[in-house]
Residue, then its C-alpha position, 0 to 999 in steps of 0.5 A: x623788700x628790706x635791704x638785708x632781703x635784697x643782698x640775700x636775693x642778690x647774692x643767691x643769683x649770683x650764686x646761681x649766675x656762676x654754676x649756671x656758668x660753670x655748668x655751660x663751660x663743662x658742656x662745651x669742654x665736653x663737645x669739644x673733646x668729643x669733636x676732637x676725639x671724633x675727628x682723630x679715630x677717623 
């Protein structure tokens, strides 16, 4: 793998690590405001 491969590959994980992060914290803001609204109405 030449260098340039290298920065490409790392750079798209990188990438990948970050809306996989954005993904997981829209999930738990979601169960968050589903709990609370749950916990609210009764």
């Amino acid at each position: 793998m030449t260098p340039e491969e290298r920065k490409l590959f790392e750079r798209r994980r990188r990438q990948r690590n970050w809306a996989l992060l954005a993904v997981l914290f829209g999930l738990v803001v979601l169960f968050y405001f589903i709990s609370a609204a749950r916990v609210l109405s009764g």
